[in-house]
C-alpha positions in Angstrom: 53.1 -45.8 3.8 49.7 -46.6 3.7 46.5 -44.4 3.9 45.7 -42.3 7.0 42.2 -42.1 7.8 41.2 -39.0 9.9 38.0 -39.3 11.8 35.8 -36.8 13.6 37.1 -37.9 16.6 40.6 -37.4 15.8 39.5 -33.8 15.2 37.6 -32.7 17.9 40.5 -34.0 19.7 42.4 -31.4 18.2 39.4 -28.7 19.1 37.9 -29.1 15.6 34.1 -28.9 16.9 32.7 -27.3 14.1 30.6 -29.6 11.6 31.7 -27.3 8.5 35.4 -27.6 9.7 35.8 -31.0 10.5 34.2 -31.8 6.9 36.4 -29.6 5.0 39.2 -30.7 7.0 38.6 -35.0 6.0 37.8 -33.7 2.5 41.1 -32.1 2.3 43.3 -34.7 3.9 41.6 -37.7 1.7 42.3 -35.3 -1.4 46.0 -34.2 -0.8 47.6 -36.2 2.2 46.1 -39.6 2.3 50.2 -40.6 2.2 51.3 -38.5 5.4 51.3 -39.8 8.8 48.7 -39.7 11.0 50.3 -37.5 13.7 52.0 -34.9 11.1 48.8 -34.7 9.7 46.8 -33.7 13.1 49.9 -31.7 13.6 49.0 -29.7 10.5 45.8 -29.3 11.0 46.3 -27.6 14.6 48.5 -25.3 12.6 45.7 -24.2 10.8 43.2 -23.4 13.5 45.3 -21.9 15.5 47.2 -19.5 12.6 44.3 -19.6 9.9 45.4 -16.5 8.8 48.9 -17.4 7.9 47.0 -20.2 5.5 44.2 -18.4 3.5 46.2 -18.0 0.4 47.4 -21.7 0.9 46.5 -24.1 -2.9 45.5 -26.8 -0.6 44.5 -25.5 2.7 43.3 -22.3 2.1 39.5 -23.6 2.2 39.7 -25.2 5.5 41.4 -22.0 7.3 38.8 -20.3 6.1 36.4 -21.8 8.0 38.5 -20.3 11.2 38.1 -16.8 10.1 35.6 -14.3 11.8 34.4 -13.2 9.3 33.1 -9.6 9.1 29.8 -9.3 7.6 29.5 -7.6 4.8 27.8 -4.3 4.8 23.9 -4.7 4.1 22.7 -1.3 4.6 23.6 2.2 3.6 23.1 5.0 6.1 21.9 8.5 5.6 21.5 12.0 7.6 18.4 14.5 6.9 18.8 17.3 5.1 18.9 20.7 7.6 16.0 22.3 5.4 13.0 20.3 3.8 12.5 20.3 0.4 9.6 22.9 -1.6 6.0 21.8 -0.7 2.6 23.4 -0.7 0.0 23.2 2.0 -3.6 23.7 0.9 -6.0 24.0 3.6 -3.8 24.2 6.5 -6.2 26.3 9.1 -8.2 22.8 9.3 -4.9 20.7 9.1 -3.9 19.2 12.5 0.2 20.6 13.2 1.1 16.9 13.5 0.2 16.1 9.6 2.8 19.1 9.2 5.3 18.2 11.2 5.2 14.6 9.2 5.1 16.1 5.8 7.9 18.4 6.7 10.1 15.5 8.3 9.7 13.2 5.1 10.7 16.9 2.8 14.1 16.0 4.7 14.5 13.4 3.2 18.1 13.3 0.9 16.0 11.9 -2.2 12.9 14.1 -1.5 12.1 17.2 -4.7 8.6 18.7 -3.7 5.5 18.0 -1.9 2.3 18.8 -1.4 -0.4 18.7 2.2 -4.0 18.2 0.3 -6.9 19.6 2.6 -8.1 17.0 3.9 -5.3 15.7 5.6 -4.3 14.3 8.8 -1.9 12.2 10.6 -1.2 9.0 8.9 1.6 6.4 9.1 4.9 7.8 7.3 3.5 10.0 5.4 0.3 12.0 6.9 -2.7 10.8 4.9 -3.3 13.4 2.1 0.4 13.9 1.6 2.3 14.0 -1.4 5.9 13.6 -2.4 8.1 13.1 -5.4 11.2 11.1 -4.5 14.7 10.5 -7.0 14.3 7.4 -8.4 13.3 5.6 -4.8 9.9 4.2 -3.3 9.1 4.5 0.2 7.1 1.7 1.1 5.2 3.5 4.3 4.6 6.5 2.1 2.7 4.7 0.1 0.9 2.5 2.7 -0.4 -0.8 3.8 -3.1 -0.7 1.5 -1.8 -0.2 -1.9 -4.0 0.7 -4.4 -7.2 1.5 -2.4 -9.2 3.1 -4.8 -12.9 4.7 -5.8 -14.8 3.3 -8.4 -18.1 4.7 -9.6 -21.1 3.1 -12.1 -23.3 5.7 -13.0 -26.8 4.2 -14.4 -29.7 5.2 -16.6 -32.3 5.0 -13.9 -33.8 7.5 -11.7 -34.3 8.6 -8.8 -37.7 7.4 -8.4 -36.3 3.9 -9.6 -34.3 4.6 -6.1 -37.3 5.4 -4.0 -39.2 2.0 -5.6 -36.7 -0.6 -5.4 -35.0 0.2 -1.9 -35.0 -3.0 -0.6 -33.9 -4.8 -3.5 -31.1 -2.3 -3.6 -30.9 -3.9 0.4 -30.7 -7.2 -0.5 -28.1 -6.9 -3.4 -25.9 -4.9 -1.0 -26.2 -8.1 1.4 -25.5 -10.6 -0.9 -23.4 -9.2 -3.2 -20.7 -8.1 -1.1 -18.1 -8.8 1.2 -16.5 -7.0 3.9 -13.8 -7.4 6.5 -10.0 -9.5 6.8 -12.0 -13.0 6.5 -14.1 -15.5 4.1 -14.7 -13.7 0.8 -17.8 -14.0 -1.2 -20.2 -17.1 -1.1 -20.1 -18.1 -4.7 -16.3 -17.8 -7.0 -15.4 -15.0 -8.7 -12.9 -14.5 -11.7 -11.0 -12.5 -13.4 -7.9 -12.2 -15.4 -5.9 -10.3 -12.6 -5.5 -14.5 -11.4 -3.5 -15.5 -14.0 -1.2 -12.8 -14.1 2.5 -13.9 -14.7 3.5 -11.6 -11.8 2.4 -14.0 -9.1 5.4 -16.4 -10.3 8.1 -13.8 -9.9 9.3 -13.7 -6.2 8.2 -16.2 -3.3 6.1 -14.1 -1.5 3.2 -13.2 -4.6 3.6 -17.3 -4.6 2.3 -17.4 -1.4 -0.2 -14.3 -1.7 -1.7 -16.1 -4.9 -4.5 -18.4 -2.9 -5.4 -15.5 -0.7 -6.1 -13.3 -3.7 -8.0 -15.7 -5.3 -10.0 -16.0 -2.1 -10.9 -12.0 -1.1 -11.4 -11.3 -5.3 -14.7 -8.9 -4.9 -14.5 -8.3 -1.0 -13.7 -5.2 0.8 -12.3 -4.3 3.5 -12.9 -2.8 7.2 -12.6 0.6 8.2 -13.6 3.4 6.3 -14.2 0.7 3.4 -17.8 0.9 1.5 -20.0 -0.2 -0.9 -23.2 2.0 -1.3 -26.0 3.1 -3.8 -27.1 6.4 -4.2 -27.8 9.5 -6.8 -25.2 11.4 -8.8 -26.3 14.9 -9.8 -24.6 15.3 -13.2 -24.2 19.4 -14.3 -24.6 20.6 -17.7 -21.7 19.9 -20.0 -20.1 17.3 -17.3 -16.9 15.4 -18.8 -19.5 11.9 -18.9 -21.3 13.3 -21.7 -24.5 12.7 -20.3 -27.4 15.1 -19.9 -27.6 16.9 -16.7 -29.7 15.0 -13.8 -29.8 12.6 -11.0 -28.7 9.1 -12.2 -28.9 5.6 -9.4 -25.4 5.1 -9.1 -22.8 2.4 -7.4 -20.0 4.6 -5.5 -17.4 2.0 -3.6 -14.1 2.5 -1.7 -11.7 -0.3 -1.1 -8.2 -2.0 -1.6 -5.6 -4.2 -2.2 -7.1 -6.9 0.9 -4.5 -9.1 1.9 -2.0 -9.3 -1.5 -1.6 -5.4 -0.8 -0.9 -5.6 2.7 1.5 -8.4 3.0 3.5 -6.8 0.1 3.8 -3.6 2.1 4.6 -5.1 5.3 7.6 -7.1 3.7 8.9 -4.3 1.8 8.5 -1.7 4.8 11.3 -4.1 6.6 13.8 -4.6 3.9 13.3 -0.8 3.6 13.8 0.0 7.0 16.8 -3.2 7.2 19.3 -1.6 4.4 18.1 2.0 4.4 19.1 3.4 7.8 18.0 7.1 9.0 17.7 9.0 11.9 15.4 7.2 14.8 12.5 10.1 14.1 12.3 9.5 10.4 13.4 5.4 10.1 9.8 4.8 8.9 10.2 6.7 6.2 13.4 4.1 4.6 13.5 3.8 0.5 14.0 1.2 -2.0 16.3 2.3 -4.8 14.6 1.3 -8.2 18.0 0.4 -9.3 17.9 -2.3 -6.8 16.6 -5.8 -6.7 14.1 -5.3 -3.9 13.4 -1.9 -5.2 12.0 -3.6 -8.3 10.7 -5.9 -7.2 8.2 -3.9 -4.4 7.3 -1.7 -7.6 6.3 -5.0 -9.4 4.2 -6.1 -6.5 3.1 -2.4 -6.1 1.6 -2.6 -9.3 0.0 -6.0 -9.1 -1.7 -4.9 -5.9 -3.0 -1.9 -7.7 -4.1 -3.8 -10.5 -5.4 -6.5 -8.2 -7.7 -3.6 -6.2 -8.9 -2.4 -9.1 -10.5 -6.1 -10.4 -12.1 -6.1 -7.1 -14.1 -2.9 -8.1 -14.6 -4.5 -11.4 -16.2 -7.7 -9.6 -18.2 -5.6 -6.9 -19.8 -3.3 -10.0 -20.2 -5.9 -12.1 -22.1 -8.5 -9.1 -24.2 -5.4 -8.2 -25.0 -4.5 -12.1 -26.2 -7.7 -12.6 -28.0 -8.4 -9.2 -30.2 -5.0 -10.8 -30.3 -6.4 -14.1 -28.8 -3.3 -15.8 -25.8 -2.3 -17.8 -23.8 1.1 -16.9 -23.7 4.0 -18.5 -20.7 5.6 -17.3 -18.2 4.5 -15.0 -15.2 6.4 -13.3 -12.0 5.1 -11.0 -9.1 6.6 -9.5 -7.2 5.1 -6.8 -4.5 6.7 -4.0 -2.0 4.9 -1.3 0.7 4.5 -4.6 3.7 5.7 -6.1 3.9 6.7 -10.2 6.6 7.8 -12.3 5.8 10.8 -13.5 7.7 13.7 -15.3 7.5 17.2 -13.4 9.5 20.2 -13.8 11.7 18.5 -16.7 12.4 15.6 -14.4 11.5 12.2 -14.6 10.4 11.3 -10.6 8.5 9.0 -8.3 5.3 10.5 -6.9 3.7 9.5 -3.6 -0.1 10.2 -3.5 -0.4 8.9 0.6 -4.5 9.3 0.6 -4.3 11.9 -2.2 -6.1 12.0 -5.4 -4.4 12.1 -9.2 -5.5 15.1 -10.8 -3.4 15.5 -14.0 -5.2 18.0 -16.1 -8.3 16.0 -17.8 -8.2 13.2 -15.4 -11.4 12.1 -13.9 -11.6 11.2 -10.1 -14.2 11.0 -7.2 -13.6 12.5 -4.0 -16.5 11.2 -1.3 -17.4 13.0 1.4 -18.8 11.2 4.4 -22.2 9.3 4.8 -24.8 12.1 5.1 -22.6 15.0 2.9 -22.4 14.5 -1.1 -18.8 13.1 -2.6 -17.5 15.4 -6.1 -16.8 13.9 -9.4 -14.1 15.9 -10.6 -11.7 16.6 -13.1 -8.1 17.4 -12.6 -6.9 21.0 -13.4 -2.7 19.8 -13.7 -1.6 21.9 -11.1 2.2 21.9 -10.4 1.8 23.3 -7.3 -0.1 19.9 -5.9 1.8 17.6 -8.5 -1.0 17.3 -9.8 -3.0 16.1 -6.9 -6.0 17.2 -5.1 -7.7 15.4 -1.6 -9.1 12.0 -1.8 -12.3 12.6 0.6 -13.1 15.0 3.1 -10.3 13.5 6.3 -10.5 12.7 9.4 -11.1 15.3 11.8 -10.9 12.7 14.6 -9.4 9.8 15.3 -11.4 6.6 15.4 -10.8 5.9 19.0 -11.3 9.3 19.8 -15.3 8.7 17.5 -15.8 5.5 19.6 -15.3 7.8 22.9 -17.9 10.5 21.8 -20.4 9.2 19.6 -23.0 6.2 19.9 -24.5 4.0 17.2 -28.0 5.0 18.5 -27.2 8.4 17.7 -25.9 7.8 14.3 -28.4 5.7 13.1 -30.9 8.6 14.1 -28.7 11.0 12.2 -28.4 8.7 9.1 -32.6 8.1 9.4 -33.3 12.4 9.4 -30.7 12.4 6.0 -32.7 9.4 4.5 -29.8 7.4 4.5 -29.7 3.7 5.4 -26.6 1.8 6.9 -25.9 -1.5 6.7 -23.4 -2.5 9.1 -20.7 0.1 10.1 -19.7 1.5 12.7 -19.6 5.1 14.8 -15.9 5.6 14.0 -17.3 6.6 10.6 -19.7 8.9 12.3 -20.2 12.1 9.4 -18.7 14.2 12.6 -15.3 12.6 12.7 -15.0 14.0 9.2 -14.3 17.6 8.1 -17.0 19.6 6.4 -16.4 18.3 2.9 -17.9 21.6 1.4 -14.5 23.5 3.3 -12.3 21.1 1.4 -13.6 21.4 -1.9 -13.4 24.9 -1.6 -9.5 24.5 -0.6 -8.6 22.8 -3.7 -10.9 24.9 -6.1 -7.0 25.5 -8.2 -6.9 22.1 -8.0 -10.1 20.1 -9.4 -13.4 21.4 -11.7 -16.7 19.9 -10.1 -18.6 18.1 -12.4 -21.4 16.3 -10.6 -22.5 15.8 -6.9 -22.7 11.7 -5.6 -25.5 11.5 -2.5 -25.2 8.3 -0.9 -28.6 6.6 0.1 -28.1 3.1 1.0 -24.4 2.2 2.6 -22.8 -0.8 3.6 -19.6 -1.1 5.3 -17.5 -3.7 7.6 -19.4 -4.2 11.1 -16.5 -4.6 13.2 
């Protein structure tokens, strides 16, 4: 007998009006029964769609019945109850704390892989976490309690001028801040910047750092919106501070910004596969982990730390445009940065910690903590407490809300505020009003276990996003 030829006709004849079934079903009959005839073939092949089941485990046509098969997708998420109680955490400050902030940090102490937390004093309600919140988590990240903007940090240059060097050069002070920097989500800065942050090897590991690659090359040394800033003003340094240097006011470069676009993306990618394969109660789905012994767990703590790292080369590049716009060399510089997760040993145990908007303050380590435009920020040094994991506030918090600032204040009135304190803005707006802050001076004194004060920052020339 001579060979049968099957065509896609012949099969959808038959009902065969898939494309991945009719293939497999030609591929099959050319391979192992080119010799039968025609009609005991179609005959066959009916059989099949209609009893696939009763052919899976077929030599020859188990592949095409198992195109028939419904098949049940495999399980891509795990789900997971809170716990009744909340884990141990600490609450410093909490008169000034509004109860929603503690009604998220105790939600996210529910959590099954949450150990201990900590409410810092200047916190308030945030997304997953409250801003100010800490948490140390069982070998898990949680993408939301970390943030959108990974890494944001403050970075401080302290330099060997006065304050009469202030008073003198003001407007070229002005003019650097102009031209130097960058603010908001577009452009970046008018002339290229570079640094070895570019040619990290991370940015070939997973697709999406591929992609983020051009647009951190672009915002390298630009900052971002909100309560972003770059500014010049006068650290008071106290006797035997942890810089070394003699006690005094020093012209200084105080800035606060993030990971820019890299660090958002990264979050908003992971916060879905978080929130896709880690399923919890509707209340607290925002709050969804990565394992670390997972792919995407690993890989969000890779991109983590590239955004962190990235953040940090934009302080590098703002200091280092701004030091040489001056014509001067620093003296002294300090940086910390919050909105991350470490690993970290407490209590014996090796954990992840979540500083949401708080401050490391490990016993020795240095840090900043600013206050608002008109009050003085703190250079500080940790004290280790346990209590905080070793965290203290990272400014002085939002008292309220930015809508709430664009509802009751006007820029008129701010800019009259800002010229009685001898500060000048550049740009900004009145969400960042000093009285949508708390008093900074309450806070400090709310974390007094926490930190040592070593020196007192007073911003006089501030430029932020004009949005």
């Amino acid at each position: 007998m001579g060979r049968q030829t099957i065509k896609t006709k012949d099969l959808t004849k038959i009902g065969y009006h898939n494309d991945v079934s009719r293939s497999v079903a030609i591929a099959v009959v050319m391979r192992h029964f080119k010799h039968i005839a025609k009609e005991e073939i179609l005959q066959m092949l009916s059989l099949v769609k209609e009893r696939p089941d009763d052919y899976l485990n077929d030599d020859l046509l188990g592949s095409l019945a198992n195109t028939f098969v419904t098949k049940v997708k495999a399980k891509s998420f795990e789900s997971y109850d809170l716990l009744e109680k909340p884990a141990l955490y600490k609450v410093f400050g909490g008169k000034d704390i509004d109860g929603n902030a503690k009604r998220q940090i105790d939600l996210a102490m529910r959590l099954p892989i949450a150990l201990q937390g900590a409410l810092m004093p200047d916190a308030h309600t945030g997304y997953g976490l409250p801003v100010g919140g800490v948490l140390s988590a069982d070998n898990a990240v949680i993408p939301y309690a970390v943030g959108v903007d990974i890494g944001c940090r403050m970075a401080l240059s302290v330099f060997d001028l006065s304050e009469k060097y202030l008073q003198m050069n003001a407007y070229g002070l002005k003019k650097a801040l102009g031209e130097y920097t960058h603010f908001g989500m577009d452009g970046g800065l008018a002339f290229a910047q570079d640094h070895a942050i570019l040619e990290r090897s991370e940015f070939g590991h997973t697709d999406l750092l591929k992609k983020l690659q051009g647009k951190a090359v672009k915002q390298l040394g630009s900052s971002g919106g909100g309560n972003h800033f770059v500014e010049f003003g006068l650290i008071e340094l106290f006797a035997g501070n942890i810089l070394g240097l003699p006690e005094g006011r020093y012209l200084s470069v105080l800035s606060h910004s993030g990971s820019r676009g890299l660090g958002a993306e990264v979050a908003k990618h992971y916060m879905k596969v978080a929130m896709d394969t880690c399923k919890l109660p509707k209340e607290a789905q925002h709050l969804a982990w990565l394992s670390l012994d997972s792919s995407a767990g690993q890989e969000y703590w890779l991109s983590m730390n590239l955004a962190g790292d990235y953040a940090s080369a934009c302080h590098d590049r703002i200091h280092y445009n701004l030091a040489k716009a001056i014509g001067e060399k620093p003296i002294a510089r300090v940086e910390n940065h919050h909105n991350f997760a470490w690993e970290e040993w407490h209590n014996d145990k090796k954990v992840i910690v979540h500083r949401k908007g708080a401050t490391p303050a490990s016993k020795g380590e240095l840090g900043i903590i600013p206050g608002n435009m008109i009050s003085p920020g703190y250079l500080v040094v940790g004290k280790g407490s346990n209590d905080s994991l070793n965290s203290a506030s990272h400014g002085a918090g939002r008292r309220l809300s930015r809508g709430a600032a664009r509802e009751t204040f006007t820029m008129s009135a701010l800019k009259k505020q800002l010229s009685s304190a001898g500060v000048t803005l550049l740009g900004g707006t009145v969400e960042e009003t000093p009285q949508a802050y708390k008093d900074i001076e309450k806070v400090m004194a709310a974390q007094q276990s926490l930190v040592d004060v070593h020196g007192k920052f007073f911003p006089k020339i501030v430029r932020m996003n004009k949005e």
